[in-house]
N, C-alpha and C positions, 0 to 999 in steps of 0.2 A: 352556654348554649345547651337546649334541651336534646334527650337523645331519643332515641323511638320506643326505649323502656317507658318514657314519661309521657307520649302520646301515647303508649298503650292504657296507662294507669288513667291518662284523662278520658279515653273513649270508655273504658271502664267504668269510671264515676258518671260518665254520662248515661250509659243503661240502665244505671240504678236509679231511674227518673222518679219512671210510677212506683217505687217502692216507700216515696218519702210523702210522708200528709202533707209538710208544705216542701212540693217538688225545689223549686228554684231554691229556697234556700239551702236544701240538703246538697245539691249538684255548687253550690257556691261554697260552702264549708268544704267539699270534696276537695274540690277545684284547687282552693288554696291552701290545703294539708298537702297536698302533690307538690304548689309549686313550692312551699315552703320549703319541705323536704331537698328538690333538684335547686334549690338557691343555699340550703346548706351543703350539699354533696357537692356542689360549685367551690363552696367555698373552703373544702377539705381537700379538694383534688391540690395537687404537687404544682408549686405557680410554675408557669416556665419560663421566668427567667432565673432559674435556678437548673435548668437543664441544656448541658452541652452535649455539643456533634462532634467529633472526629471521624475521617477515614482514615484505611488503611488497605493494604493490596495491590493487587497489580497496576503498573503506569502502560503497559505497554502488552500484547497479545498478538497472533497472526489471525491477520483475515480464516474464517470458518472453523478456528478453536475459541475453548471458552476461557473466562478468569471469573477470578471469587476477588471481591471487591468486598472489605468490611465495614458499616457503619456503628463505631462506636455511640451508644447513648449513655451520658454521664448524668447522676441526678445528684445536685450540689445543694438539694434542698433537704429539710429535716423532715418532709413527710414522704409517703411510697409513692411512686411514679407509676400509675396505671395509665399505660399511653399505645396508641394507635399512630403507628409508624408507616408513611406512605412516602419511598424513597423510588425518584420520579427521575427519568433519565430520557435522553433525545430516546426516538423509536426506533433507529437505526443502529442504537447498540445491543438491542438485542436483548435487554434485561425485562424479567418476567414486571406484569403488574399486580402486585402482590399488596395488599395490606397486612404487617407485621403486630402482633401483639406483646407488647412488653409488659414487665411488672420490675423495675428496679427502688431495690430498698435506700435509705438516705443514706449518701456519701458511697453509693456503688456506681459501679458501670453496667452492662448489657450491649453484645453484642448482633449483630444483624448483618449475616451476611445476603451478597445478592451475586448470582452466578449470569453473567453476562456471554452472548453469544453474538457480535457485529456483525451486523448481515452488508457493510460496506467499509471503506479502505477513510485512513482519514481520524481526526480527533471527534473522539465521542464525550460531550459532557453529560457530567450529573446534573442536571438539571434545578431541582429545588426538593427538600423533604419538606415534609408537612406532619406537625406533630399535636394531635389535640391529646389533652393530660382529664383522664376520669377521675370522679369522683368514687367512694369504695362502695357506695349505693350502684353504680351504672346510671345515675338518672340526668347527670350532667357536666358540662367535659367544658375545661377551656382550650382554644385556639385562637393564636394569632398572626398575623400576616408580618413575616421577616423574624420572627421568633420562636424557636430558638435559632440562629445563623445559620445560611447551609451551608458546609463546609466546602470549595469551591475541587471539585476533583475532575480529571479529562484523561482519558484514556485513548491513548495513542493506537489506533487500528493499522497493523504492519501489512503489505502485501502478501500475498500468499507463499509466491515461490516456488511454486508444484513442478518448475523445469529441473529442481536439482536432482530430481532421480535421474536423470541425463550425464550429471555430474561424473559419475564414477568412469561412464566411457569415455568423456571426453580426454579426462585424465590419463586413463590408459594410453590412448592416442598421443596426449604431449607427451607421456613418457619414452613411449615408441619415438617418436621423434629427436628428443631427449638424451637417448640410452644405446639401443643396440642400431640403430640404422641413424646415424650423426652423421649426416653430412660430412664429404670428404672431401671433394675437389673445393676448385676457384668459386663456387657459383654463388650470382650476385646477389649482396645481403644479405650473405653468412661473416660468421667473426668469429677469427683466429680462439682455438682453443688451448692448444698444445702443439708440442715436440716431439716426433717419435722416431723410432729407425725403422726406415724403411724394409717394405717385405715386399716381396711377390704376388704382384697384383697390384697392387698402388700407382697412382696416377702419376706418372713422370711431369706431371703439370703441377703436384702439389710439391715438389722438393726445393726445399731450404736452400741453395748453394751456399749462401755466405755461412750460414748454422754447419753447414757439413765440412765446410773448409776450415773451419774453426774446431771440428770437433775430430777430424778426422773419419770420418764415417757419413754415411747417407740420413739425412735424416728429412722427414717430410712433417707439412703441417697437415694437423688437423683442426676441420672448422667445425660447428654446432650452429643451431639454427638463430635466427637473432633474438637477444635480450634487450630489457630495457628499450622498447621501444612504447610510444604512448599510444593510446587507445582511448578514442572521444566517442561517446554515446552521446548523441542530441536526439534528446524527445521532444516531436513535434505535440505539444499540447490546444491546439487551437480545435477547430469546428470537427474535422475530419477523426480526429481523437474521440470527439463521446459518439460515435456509430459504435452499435453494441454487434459486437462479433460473436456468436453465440450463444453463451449465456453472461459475457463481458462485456466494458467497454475496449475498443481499441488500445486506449492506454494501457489498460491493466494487462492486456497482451505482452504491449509493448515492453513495458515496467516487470514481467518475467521473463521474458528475454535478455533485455539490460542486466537484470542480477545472475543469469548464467554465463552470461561472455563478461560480465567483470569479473567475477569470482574464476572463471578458465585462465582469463588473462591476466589478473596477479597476481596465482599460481605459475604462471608461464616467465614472470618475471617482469610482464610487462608494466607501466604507470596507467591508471582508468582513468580519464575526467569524465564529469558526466556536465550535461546543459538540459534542463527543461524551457522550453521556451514559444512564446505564440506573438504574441505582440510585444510581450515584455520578458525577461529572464525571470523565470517563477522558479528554478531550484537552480543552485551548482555546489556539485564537488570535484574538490581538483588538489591531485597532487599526493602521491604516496602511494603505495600498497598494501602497507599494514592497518589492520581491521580496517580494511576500506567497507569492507559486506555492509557492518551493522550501520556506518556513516550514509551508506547508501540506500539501504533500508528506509532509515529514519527522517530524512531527506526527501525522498520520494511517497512514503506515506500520507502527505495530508495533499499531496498532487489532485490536480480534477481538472478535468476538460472544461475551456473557455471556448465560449462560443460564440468566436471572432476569427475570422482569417488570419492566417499565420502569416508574416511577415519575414519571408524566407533572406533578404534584406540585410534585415537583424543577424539572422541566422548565422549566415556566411559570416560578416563583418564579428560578432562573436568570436565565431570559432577562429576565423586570422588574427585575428586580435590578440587569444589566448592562445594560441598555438603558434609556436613562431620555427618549431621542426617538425619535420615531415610526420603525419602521424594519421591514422587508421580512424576515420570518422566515417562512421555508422548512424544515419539517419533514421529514426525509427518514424515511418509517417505512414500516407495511404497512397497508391495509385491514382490518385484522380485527376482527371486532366486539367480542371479548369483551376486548378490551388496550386498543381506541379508547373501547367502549362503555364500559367499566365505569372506565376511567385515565383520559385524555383529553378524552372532553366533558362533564362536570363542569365541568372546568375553565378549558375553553376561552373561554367569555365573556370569563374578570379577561384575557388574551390580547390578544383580538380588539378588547376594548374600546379599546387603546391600540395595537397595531401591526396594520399588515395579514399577513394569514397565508396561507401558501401549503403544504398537505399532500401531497408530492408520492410518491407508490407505484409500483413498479416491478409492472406487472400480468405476469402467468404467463399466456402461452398456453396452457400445458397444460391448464388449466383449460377454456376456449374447446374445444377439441377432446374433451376427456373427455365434457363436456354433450352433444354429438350423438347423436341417436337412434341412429346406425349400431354405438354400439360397446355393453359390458357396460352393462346396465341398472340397478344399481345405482350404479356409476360415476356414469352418467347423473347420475339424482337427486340423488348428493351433491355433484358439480359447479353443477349449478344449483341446489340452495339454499347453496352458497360462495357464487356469484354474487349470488343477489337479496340475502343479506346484504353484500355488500357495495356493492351497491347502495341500501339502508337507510344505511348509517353515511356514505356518500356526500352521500346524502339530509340527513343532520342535521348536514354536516358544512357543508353549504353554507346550511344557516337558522342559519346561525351566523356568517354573512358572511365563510366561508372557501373559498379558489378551492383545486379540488383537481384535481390531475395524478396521473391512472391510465393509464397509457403503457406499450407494450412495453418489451425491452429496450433494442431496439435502437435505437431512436429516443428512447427516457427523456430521457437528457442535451439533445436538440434541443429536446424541446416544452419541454422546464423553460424553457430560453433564451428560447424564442419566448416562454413567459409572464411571462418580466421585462420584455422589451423591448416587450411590449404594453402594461405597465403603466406602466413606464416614458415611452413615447409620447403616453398616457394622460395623465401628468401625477399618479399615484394610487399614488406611490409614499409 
């Protein structure tokens, strides 16, 4: 193929019209001294199927940092590899569009790197390179379609995570709980720690008799707050999940939240499962403690809001299904009443009857602000009856013996915390 050096050289020979006694034939000798020339520089250029692809670099990054992703070019052929490199990626990962210039000698490599920036959560591919091979004139290049291979590469786009600056306090807090204020009486849902002899001050409610009639001496128990108790995150992924709360979807709220109260609570000793689910079971992990984070991560990264009605249904029957002891499920959905009302509390009883439930919502300020008298008045109105409805399904959400978290953004991931570890301290997990 000719390249725009060799249309310049033929607009050239065509100016030189009037300068030839017999024009047409001069512009015809030109004409094909050019092409001759770009059909031999064709034919010196580096064939490519003598030219390989590999990558190498990063599999995996967090949402709003970068990676270097390398595109090795190997030239297997015995002549020089003058080649125009255009390494082509979805638009969502963020990678510049760059056209690369190489020059690799026979039997080397050359590297290409490309610094990627995903501006979304989820597997990003490489898409397709494209490699035309110059001749050492510039006048003409081969390319072919599927040749040389593209090396088939997907980079894994991790959620953000931005709740774990929260992380430190929350910790303090178990540790307080933990440490110097450890539960000491009867109270229900703590478990027996130790033996100790009694002192002055001590609850005559917490003493050993049979331990002290065997030991001779008074000795009392001491309890600690409960361990090993399980903790189910269900993320609702259906319709109400891609309303973008901010500058997010609800999910991705959701989905930082999840990763601070799992990471709190198998710190805390507790077991996490997690459920994504809308009409179908789209993720689950379940079971352990250890590097749960990165299992949970990687699991939830290629997540995305469907947009179909959640099948609350499912849900319940799930979680009973997988849960067969008492255990701390945390629904991460929206307030709405026609998805809660009409899906959800039906159901919610067979639930509630056997674990304690926790419906946690990531509340819209915008909302809050629309309802003021000062702006459009219809606005107005349709903001505050948003509001008293979802202060309704609030309402029935809590005569159902369910504790429910309507929280800003920005704080969402903190109160959820705070509402483990109050229960937790509680003893009413």
């Amino acid at each position: 193929m000719l390249t725009g050096r060799t249309a310049a050289l033929l607009a050239l020979s065509a100016a030189t019209l009037p300068l030839w006694p017999s024009p047409w034939w001069g512009v015809v000798l030109l004409t094909a001294a050019v092409l001759a020339l770009a059909a031999a520089d064709a034919a010196l250029a580096a064939p490519l199927r003598g030219v390989l692809l590999r990558r190498d670099g990063a599999r995996a990054v967090r949402l709003g940092e970068t990676a270097a992703v390398t595109l090795s070019v190997h030239n297997d052929s015995p002549r020089v590899l003058r080649a125009q490199v255009r390494d082509s990626w979805v638009p969502s990962a963020g990678a510049p569009s760059r056209v690369h210039r190489v020059v690799v000698e026979p039997r080397a490599s050359a590297g290409i790197e490309t610094t990627v920036m995903p501006t979304r959560r989820g597997d990003r591919p490489a898409v397709r390179v494209s490699v035309r091979s110059y001749g050492p004139l510039g006048l003409a290049f081969r390319q072919r379609a599927g040749r040389p291979a593209t090396p088939p590469w997907r980079l894994r786009v991790l959620p953000r995570f931005d709740s774990r600056r929260f992380l430190p306090e929350k910790m303090a807090r178990l540790r307080t709980l933990e440490g110097a204020r450890v539960t000491r009486g009867r109270g229900q849902g703590t478990e027996f720690d130790a033996l100790r002899e009694y002192v002055i001050g001590d609850d005559v409610r917490s003493i050993d008799w049979r331990a002290s009639a065997r030991r001779s001496d008074v000795l009392v128990r001491t309890w600690r707050p409960e361990r090993d108790r399980r903790v189910v995150c269900v993320l609702d992924t259906g319709r109400t999940s891609a309303v973008r709360v901010g500058d997010e979807p609800r999910l991705d709220a959701s989905i930082d939240a999840a990763l601070l109260l799992a990471a709190l609570a198998s710190r805390a000793g507790d077991q996490v499962d997690l459920l994504a689910v809308d009409t179908a079971v789209r993720a689950t992990v379940s079971g352990g403690r250890h590097v749960l984070l990165p299992r949970l991560v990687n699991a939830l990264a290629p997540l995305q809001p469907s947009l179909v009605e959640t099948d609350f249904e499912l849900v319940v029957g799930e979680v009973l299904r997988r849960e067969r002891k008492r255990a701390l499920v945390v629904l991460f959905t929206a307030l709405e009443p026609g998805a809660l009302g009409e899906g959800l509390l039906p159901v919610l009883p067979r639930l509630a009857a056997r674990h304690r439930v926790i419906v946690a919502a990531v509340h819209d300020p915008l909302l809050e602000r629309m309802a003021e008298p000062t702006g459009d008045p219809y606005l107005s109105a349709a903001a505050i009856r948003t509001l008293g409805e979802r202060d309704r399904v609030r309402s029935a959400l809590t005569r159902n013996g369910v504790t429910v978290l309507d929280a800003p953004l920005d704080v969402f991931p903190s109160r959820l915390c705070d509402a483990y570890l109050t229960l937790k301290q509680a003893g009413r997990l």
